[in-house]
Biotite code that builds the C-alpha atoms (Angstrom):
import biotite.structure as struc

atoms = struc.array([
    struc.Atom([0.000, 0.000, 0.000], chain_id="A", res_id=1, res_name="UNK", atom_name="CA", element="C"),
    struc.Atom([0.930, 3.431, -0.567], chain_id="A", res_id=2, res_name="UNK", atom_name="CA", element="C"),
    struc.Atom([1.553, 6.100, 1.851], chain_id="A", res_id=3, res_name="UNK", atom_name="CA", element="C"),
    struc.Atom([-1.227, 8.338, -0.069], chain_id="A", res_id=4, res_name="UNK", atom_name="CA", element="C"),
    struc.Atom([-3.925, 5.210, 0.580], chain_id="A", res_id=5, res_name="UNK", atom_name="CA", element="C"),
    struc.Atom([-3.026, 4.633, 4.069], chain_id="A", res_id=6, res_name="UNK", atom_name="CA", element="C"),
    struc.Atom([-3.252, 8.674, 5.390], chain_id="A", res_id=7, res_name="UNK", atom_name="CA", element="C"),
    struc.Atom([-6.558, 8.431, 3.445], chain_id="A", res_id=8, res_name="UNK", atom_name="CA", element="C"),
    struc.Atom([-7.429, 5.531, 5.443], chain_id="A", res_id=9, res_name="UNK", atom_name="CA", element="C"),
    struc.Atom([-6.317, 7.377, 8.413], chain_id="A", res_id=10, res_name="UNK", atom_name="CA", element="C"),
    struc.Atom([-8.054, 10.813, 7.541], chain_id="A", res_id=11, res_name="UNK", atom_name="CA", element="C"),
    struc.Atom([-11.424, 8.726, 7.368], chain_id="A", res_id=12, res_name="UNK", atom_name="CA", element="C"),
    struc.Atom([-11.431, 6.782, 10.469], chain_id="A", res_id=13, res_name="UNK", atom_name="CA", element="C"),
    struc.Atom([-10.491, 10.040, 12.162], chain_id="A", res_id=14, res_name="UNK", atom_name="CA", element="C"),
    struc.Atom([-13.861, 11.821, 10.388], chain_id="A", res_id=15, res_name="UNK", atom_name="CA", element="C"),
    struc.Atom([-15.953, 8.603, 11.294], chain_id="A", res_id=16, res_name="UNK", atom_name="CA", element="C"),
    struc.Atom([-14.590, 8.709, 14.898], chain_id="A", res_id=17, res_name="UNK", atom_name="CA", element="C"),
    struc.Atom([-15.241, 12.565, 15.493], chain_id="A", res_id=18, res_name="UNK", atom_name="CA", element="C"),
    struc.Atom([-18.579, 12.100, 13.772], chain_id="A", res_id=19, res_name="UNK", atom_name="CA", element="C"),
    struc.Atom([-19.657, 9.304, 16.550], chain_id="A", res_id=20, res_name="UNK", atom_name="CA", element="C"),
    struc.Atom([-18.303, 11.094, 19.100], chain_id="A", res_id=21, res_name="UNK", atom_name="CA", element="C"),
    struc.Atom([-20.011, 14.552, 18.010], chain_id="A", res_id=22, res_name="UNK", atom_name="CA", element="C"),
    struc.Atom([-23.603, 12.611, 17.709], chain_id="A", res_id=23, res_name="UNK", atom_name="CA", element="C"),
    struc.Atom([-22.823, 11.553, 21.112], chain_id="A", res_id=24, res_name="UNK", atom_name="CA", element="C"),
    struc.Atom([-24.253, 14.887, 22.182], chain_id="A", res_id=25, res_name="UNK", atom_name="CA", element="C"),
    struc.Atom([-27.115, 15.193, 20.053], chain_id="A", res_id=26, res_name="UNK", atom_name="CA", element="C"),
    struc.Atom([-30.633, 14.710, 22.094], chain_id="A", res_id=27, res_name="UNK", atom_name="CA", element="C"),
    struc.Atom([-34.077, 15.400, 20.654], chain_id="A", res_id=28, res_name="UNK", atom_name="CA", element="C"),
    struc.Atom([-35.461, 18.659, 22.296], chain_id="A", res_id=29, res_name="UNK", atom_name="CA", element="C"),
    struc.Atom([-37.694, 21.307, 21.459], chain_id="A", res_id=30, res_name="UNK", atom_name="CA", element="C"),
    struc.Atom([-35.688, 24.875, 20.990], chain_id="A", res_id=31, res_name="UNK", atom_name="CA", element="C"),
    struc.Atom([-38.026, 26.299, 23.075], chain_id="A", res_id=32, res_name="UNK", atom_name="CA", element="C"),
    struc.Atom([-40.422, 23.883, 25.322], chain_id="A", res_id=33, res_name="UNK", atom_name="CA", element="C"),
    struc.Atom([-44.267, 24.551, 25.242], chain_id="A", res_id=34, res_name="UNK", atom_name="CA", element="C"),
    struc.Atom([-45.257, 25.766, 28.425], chain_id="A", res_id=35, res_name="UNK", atom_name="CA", element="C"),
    struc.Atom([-48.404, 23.668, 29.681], chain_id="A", res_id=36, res_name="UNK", atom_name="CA", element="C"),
    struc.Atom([-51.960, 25.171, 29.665], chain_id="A", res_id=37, res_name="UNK", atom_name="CA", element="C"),
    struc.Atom([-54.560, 24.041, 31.876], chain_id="A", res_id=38, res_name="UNK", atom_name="CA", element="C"),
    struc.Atom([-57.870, 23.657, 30.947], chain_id="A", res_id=39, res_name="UNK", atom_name="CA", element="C"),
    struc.Atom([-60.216, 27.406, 31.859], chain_id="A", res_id=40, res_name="UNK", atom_name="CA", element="C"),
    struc.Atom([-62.666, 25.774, 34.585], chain_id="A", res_id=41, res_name="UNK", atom_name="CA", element="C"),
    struc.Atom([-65.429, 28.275, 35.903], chain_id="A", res_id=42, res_name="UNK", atom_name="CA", element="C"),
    struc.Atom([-65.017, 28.964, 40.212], chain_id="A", res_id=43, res_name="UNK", atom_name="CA", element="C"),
    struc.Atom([-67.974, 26.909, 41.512], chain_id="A", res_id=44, res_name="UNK", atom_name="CA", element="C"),
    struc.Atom([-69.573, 25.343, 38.718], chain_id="A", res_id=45, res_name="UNK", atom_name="CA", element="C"),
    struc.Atom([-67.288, 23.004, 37.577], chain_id="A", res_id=46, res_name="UNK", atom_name="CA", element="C"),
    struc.Atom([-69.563, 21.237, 35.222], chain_id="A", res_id=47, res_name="UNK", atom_name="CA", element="C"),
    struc.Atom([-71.252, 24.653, 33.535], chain_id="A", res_id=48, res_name="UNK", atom_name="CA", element="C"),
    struc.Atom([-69.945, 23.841, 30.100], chain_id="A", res_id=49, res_name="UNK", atom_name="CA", element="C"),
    struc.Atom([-71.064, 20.191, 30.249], chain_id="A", res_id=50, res_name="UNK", atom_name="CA", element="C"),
    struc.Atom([-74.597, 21.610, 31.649], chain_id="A", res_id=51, res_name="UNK", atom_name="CA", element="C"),
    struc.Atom([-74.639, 24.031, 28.331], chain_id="A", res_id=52, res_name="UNK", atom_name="CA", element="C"),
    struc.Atom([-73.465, 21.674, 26.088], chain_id="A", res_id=53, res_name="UNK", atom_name="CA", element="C"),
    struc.Atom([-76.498, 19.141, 27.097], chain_id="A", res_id=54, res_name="UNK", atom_name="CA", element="C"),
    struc.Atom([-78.945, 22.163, 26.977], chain_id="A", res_id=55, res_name="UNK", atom_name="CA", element="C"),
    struc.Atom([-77.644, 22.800, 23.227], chain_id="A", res_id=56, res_name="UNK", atom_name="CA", element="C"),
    struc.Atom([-77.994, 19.186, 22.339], chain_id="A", res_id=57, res_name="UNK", atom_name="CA", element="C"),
    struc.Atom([-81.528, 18.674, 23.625], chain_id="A", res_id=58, res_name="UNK", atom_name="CA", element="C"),
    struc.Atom([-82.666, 21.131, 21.802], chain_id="A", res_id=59, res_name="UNK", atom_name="CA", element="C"),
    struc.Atom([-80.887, 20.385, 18.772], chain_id="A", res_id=60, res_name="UNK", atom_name="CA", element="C"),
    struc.Atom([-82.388, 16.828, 19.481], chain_id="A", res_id=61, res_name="UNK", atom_name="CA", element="C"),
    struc.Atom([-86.083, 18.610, 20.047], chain_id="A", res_id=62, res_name="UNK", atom_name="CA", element="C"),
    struc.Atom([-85.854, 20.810, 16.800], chain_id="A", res_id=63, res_name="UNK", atom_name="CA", element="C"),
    struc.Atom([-84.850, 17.271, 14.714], chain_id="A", res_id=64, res_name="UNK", atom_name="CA", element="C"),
    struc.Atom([-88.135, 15.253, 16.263], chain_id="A", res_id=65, res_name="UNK", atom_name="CA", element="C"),
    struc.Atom([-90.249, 18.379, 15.002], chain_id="A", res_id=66, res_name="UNK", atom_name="CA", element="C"),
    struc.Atom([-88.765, 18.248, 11.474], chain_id="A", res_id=67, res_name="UNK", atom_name="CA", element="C"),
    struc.Atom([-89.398, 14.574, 11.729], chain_id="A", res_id=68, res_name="UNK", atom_name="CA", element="C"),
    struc.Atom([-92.831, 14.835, 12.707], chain_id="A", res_id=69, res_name="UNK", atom_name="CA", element="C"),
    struc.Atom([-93.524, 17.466, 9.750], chain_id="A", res_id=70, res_name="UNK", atom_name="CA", element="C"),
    struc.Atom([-92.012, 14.988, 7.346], chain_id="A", res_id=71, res_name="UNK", atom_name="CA", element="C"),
    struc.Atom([-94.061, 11.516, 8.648], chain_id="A", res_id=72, res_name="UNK", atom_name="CA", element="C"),
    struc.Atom([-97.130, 13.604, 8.104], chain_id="A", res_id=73, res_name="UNK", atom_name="CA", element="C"),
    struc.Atom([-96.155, 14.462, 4.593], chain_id="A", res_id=74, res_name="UNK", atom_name="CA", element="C"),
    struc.Atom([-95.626, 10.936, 3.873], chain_id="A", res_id=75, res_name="UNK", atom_name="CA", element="C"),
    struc.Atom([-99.427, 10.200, 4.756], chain_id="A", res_id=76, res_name="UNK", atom_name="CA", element="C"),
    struc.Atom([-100.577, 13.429, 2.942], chain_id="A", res_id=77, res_name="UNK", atom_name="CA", element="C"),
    struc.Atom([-99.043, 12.583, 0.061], chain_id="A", res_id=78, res_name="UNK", atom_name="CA", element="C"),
    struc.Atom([-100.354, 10.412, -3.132], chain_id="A", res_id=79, res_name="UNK", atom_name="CA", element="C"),
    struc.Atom([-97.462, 7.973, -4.011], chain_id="A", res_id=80, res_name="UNK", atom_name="CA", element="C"),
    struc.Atom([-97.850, 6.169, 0.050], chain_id="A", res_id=81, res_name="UNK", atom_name="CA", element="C"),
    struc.Atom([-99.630, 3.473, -0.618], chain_id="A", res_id=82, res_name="UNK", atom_name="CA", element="C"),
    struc.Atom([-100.100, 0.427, 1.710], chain_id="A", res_id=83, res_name="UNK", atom_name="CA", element="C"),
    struc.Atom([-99.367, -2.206, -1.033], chain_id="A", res_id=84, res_name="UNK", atom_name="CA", element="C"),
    struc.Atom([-96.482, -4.841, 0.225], chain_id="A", res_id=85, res_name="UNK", atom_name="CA", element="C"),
    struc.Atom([-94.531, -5.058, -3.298], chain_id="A", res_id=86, res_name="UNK", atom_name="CA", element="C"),
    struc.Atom([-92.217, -2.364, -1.499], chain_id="A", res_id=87, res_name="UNK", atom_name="CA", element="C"),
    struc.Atom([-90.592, -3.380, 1.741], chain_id="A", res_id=88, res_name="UNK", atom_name="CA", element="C"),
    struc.Atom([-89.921, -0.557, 4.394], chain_id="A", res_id=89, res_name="UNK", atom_name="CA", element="C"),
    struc.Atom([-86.311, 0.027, 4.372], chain_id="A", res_id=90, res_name="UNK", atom_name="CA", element="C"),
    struc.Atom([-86.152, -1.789, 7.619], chain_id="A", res_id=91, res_name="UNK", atom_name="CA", element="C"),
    struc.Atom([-87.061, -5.230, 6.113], chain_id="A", res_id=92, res_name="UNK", atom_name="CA", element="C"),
    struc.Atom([-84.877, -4.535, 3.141], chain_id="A", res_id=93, res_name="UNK", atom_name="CA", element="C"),
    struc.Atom([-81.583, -6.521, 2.945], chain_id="A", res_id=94, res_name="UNK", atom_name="CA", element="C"),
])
């Protein structure tokens, strides 16, 4: 072998050994960490929001049963509801 080969040889098991050494450091962190935030709870009523949120969805839930009882009586207003059995209700249908 030549001296040329063997100082390259050398040169890049130095670089390989600094490398390791220099990723030795490295650790996975933020640059600047996220400060925590806590949830916003109302003093005294801790479950306002969930009280609220069940008000909205009965209501929602009230305003859907009216719509549905507009449309049933539709259905029986209308000409094409027939009681004939060639047409299953989509309940028997599989």
């Amino acid at each position: 072998m030549s001296k040329q080969t063997v100082g390259r040889g050398i040169t890049l098991a130095l670089v390989v050994v600094v490398f390791c050494y220099v990723l030795g450091f490295y650790q996975q962190t933020d640059a600047a960490p996220r400060p925590v935030q806590k949830a916003p709870r109302a003093i005294g009523q801790p479950l306002a929001d969930a009280v609220r949120l069940q008000t909205d969805m009965l209501q929602e839930l009230k305003a859907i049963r009216g719509l549905l009882e507009k449309q049933n009586e539709l259905l029986k207003q209308s000409p094409d509801h027939s009681t004939d059995k060639s047409h299953p209700a989509p309940s028997q249908r599989r």
